[in-house]
VOLUM-566661 format. One record per residue (C-alpha): z, y, x. Coordinates in steps of 0.001 Angstrom, whole numbers, plus 500000, padded with zeros to 6 digits. Layout:
BEGIN
ZYX...
***
This chain:
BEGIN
657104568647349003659486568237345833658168565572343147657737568670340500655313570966342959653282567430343738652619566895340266651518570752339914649389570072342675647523566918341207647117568462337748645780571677339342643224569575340794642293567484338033641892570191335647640428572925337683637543573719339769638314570976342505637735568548339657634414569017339802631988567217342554629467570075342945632152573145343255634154570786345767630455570307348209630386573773347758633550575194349057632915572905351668629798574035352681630774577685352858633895576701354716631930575434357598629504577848357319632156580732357514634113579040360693630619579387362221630102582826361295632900584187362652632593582007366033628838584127366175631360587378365315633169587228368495629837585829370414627471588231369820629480591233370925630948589579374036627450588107374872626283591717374789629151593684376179630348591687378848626453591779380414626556595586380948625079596241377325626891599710375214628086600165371588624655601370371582623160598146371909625409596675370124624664598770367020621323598768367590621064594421367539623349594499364730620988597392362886618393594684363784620128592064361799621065594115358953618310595695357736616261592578357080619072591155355537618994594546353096615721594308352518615267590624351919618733590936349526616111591775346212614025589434346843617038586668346943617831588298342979614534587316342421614104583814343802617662582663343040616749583651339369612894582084339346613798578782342000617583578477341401620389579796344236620821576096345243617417575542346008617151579095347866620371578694349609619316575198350932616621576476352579618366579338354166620709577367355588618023575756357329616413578440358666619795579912359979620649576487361449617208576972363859617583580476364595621091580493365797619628577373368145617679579845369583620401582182369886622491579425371917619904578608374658619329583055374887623213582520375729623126580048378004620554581958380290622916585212380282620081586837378093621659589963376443618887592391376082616956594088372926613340592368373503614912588808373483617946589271370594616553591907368239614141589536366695615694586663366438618989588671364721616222590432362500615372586927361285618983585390360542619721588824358924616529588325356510617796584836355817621207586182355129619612588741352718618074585388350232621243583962350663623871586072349474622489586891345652622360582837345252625770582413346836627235584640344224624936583733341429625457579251341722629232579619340491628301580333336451625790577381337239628788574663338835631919575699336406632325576831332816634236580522332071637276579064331763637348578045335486635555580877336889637984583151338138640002580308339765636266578727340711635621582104342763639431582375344414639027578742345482636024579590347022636863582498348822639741581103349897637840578197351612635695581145353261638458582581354298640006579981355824636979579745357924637495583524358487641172582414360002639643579100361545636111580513362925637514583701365508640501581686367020637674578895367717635325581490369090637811583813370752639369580584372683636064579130373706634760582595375087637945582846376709637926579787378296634260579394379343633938582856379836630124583027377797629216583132374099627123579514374750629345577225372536630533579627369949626845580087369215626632575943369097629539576018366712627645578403363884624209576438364178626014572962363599628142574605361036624906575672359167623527572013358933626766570984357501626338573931354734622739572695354036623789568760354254626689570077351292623867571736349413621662568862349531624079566528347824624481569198345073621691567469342479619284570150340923620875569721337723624406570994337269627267568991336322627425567377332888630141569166331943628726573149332924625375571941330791627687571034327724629311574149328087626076575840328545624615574285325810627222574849323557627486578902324416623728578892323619624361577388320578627180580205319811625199583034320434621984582143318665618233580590318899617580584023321394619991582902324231618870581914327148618148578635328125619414576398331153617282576497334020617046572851336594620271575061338719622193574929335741621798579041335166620323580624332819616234580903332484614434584069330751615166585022327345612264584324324725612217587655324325610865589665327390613606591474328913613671594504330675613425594651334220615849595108336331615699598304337431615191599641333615617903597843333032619683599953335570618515602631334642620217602474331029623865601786332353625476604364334081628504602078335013626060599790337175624529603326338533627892604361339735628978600917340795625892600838343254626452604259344478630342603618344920629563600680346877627333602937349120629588605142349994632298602440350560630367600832353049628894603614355349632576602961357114633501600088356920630541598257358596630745600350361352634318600031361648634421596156361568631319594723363565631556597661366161634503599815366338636674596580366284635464594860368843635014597836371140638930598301370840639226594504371402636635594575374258639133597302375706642259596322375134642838592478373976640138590426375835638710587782373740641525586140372504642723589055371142640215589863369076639886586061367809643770587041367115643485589948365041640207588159362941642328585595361915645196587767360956642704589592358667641592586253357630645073584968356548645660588246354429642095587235352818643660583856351902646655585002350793644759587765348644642610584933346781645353582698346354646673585720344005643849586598342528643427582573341648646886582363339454645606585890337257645010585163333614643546588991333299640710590881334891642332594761335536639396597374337143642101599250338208644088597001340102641019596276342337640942600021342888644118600364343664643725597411346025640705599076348408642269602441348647645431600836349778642783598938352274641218602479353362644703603579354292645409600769356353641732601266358202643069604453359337646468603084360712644581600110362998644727602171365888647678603959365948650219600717365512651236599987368945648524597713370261647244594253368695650438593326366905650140596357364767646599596014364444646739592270363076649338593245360666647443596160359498644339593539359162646827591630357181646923593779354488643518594428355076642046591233354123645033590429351647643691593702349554639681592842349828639916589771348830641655590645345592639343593263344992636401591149345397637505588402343617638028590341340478634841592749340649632512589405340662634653587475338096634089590530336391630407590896336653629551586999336146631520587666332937629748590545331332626612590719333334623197589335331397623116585243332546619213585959332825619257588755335251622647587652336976620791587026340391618530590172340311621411592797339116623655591383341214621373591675344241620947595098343481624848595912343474624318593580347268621671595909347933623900598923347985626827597525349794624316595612352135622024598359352458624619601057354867625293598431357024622137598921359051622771603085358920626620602048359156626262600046363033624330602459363980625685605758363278629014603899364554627867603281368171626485606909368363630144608175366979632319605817368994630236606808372212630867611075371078634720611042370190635919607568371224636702604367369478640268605694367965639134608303365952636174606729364550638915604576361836640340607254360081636823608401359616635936605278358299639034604993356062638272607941354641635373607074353320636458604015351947639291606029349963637222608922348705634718606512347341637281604892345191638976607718343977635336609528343059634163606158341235637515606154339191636737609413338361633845608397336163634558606299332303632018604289333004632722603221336730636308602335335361635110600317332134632755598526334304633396594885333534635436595529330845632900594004328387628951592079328047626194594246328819623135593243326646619750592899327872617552594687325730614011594049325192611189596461325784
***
């Protein structure tokens, strides 16, 4: 490494979002968190498929999972807003940690049927569901605005680099043992290391995000809202209205939600059962762990990008999930798992950019007050077709095949976009601060 790029390295890191303690036990967390996740990603379906259980099943577990996690995602808003996402996610990660214990010793007895996994997946899915709001919501809480788009790259990248990390892990150790005992292992230690993170994050945010906090409050007024123990911001004086008034009143969030919807009734399918079926049929284990991480470097790669942007353009995260959508519908047809990673390549590369500029965008301009609870309900709606999404997908694949089912997902994908887009206020979502007003 040339003398010039090391010294762009070590002022990067002083004067960004690795300069601060709390964002740095963060990223860390997540990162070990996510290499567990996506050992459990290759587990579960192996541990399922491999004793005599269908796409069926498989939907139907995964159904299990998600709908607790969709219901459960409001309630996160909530709590993430009243106790602080720290807090909430601490205890999560707990919970998880326990669960996915249980998981590991249903492994090691070759246990693989609905009575035994459904509830225990319908529990980690309802932890998931309190999770995710806080996970988004603790970033405004850790870093000031100027930091906060390359606070949110840096932090997907370390998730995705336990999205690149996590499958080859999982794939090789499934491989190898031939069972889904010590992937399972892998995500319940990698939980207490997320919740050991969390607990050296101190209740009160950095010095620096309160200054800045305080001093924005100060800017805008004796009416802003003030800093809650998390470090985000508490109620307004004023009552505000709730959050589904609140929806109600801006037809950008409407067709944000319902955009997200649509997006999603494909792509969940696609990725936690389609995917692995064609793995299951044609890679083995490995291969699957292969074309994960493949997706997972594109992710990286994708953040890394969206981390050196100085501008927030709607349109270029549009452009950035259709050209995804496309690419679903090409998996397939490629020649075989070469073709598919690359195609996963772009994949991640593309949905990582997007999603790193939609929530920049909606930490920016969303009401700090509410930012757990609206942004739950956007969750909600992306969350929410994952249960109808896993299970319409094992009916479909089991009808017409596993190859067709991808352009049908793809589709999707691309005619949500394009629909959204269609709308002013789908494509000037972001663009400015939406006001809470009071009732």
């Amino acid at each position: 490494m040339s003398t010039t790029t090391k010294r762009r390295v070590t002022a990067a890191y002083r004067s960004g979002p690795l300069a601060v303690r709390n964002f740095r036990l963060l990223a860390g967390g997540q990162f070990a968190s996510t290499i567990g996740d996506y050992c459990y990603a290759v587990a579960l379906p192996w541990l399922v498929l491999s004793n005599h259980g269908s796409t069926i099943l498989l939907g139907t577990l995964l159904a299990c999972y998600g709908i607790p996690r969709t219901v459960l995602i409001p309630v996160g808003g909530i709590l993430a807003d009243k106790l602080g996402p720290r807090t909430l996610m601490l205890i999560a990660d707990v919970l998880r940690c326990a669960l996915v214990g249980v998981l590991t010793f249903l492994a090691a007895r070759h246990t693989a049927s609905l009575i035994t996994l459904a509830p225990t997946a319908a529990v980690i899915g309802g932890c998931e569901g309190l999770f995710l709001p806080a996970s988004f919501t603790i970033m405004p809480s850790l870093l000031d605005d100027s930091q906060l788009t390359a606070g949110n790259a840096f932090n997907q990248t370390a998730i995705q680099a336990g999205t690149l990390i996590g499958p080859a892990i999982g794939g090789t150790l499934v491989a190898v043992t031939g069972a889904s005992t010590w992937a399972f292992a892998i995500d319940a230690a990698s939980f207490a290391v997320s919740a050991m993170s969390l607990a050296l994050i101190p209740r009160r945010a950095a010095a620096s995000s309160l200054a800045a906090s305080s001093a924005q409050a100060a800017a805008t007024g004796p009416d802003s809202p003030a800093t809650k123990p998390d470090g985000l911001a508490a109620e307004s004086p004023r009552k505000p209205q709730s959050v589904l008034t609140y929806v109600r009143h801006s037809r950008g969030l409407q067709l944000v939600m319902l955009v997200a919807i649509a997006m999603n009734l494909g792509s969940g399918g696609m990725a936690e059962v389609a995917l692995p079926a064609l793995a299951h049929a044609h890679w083995g284990a490995g291969g699957y762990g292969a074309v994960l991480a493949s997706m997972a470097v594109g992710a990286i790669l994708g953040t890394l990008y969206a981390a050196r942007m100085r501008e927030h353009n709607g349109y270029l995260a549009s452009g950035a999930f259709i050209v995804s959508g496309f690419v679903t519908i090409l998996v397939p047809y490629l020649g075989g798992e070469a073709g598919a990673a690359a195609a996963l390549l772009i994949m991640g590369g593309c949905q990582s950019l997007a999603g790193v500029i939609f929530f920049t965008m909606a930490q920016r301009t969303l009401p700090p007050a509410m930012l757990g609870r609206v942004l739950s309900m956007i969750m909600l709606c992306s969350y929410g077709a994952f249960p109808l999404s896993v299970a319409l997908a094992g009916v479909v694949i089991r009808h017409v095949g596993i190859t067709p089912f991808f352009p049908i997902a793809g589709t999707f994908l691309v005619l949500s976009i394009i629909g959204g887009n269609t709308q002013r206020a789908f494509r000037e979502f972001g663009s400015r601060p939406l006001e809470v007003l009071s009732e």
